[in-house]
C-alpha positions as CSV (number, residue, x, y, z in Angstrom):
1,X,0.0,0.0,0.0
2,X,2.8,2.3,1.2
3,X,4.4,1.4,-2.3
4,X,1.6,2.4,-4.3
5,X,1.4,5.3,-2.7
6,X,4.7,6.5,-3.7
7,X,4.1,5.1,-7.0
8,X,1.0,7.0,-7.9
9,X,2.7,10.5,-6.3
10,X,5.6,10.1,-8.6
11,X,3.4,8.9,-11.5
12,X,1.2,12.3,-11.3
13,X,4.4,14.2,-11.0
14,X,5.8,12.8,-14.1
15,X,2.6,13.4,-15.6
16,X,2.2,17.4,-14.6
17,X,6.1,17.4,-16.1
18,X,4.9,15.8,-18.9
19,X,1.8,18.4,-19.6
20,X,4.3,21.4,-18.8
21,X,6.8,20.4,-21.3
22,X,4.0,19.8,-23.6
23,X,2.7,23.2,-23.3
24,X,6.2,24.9,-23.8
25,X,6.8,22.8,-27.2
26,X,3.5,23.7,-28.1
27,X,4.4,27.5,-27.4
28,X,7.8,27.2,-28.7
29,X,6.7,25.5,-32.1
30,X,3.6,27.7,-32.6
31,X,6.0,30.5,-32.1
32,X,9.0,29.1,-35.1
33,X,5.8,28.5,-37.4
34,X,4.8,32.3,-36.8
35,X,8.4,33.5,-37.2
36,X,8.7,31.4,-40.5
37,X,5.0,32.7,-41.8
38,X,6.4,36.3,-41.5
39,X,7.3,38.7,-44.6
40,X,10.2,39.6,-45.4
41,X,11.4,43.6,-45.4
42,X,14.2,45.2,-47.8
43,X,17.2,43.9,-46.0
44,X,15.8,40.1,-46.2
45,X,15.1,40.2,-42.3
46,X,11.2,39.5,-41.0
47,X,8.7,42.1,-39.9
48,X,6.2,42.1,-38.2
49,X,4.7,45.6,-38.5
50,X,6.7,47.0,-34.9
51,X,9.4,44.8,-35.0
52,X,12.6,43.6,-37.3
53,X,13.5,39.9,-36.8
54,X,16.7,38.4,-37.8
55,X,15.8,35.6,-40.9
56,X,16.7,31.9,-39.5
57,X,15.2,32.4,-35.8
58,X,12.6,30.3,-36.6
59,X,15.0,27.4,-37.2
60,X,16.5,28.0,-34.2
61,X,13.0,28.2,-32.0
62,X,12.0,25.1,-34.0
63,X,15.0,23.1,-32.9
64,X,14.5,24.6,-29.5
65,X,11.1,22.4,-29.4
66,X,12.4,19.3,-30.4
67,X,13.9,18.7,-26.9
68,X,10.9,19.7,-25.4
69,X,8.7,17.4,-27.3
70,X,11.1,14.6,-26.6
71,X,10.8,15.1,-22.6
72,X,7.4,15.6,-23.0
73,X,6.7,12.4,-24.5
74,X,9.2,10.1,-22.2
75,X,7.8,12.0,-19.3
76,X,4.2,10.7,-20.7
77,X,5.8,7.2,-21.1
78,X,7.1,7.3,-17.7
79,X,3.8,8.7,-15.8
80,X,2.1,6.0,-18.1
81,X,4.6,3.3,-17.1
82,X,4.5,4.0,-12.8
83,X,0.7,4.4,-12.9
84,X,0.1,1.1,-14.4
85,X,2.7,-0.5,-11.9
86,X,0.9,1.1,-9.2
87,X,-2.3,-0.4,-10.7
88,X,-0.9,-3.7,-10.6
89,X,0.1,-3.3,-7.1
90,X,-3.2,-2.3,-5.5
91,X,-4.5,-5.3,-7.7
92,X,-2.6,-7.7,-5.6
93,X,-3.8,-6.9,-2.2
């Protein structure tokens, strides 16, 4: 019992890790996409109306996700993984 316990605490914290990290790829992607949607001004650079950005910052917020999306997902895999052992656990008894 004292076991599942522990196993369903750190199953819910890998799984509010897991939504976090989510979220921020999410963010960070959107973001790249609306970099790389952009037009360009006379110098080649992006603008927004208000703002120049430097051309191939949205390559480097895209690869900035890619990490994210990774811990995201074995965080998910992980959460998955404990809560089903935990399962298991309060099965048996």
């Amino acid at each position: 019992m004292k076991n599942s316990f522990w196993l369903r605490l750190g199953a819910a914290t890998q799984g509010v890790l897991a939504v976090v990290l989510g979220i921020l790829a999410v963010l960070l992607s959107a973001y790249a996409i609306i970099k790389a949607r952009m037009p360009y001004n006379d110098a080649g650079n992006y603008f927004d109306g208000v703002t120049v950005h430097h051309a191939g910052s949205e390559y480097f917020y895209g690869l900035l996700a890619l990490p994210f999306w990774a811990l995201a997902v074995l965080a998910g895999i992980g959460a998955y993984r404990a809560f089903k052992r935990a399962s298991r656990g309060d099965q048996s008894h």
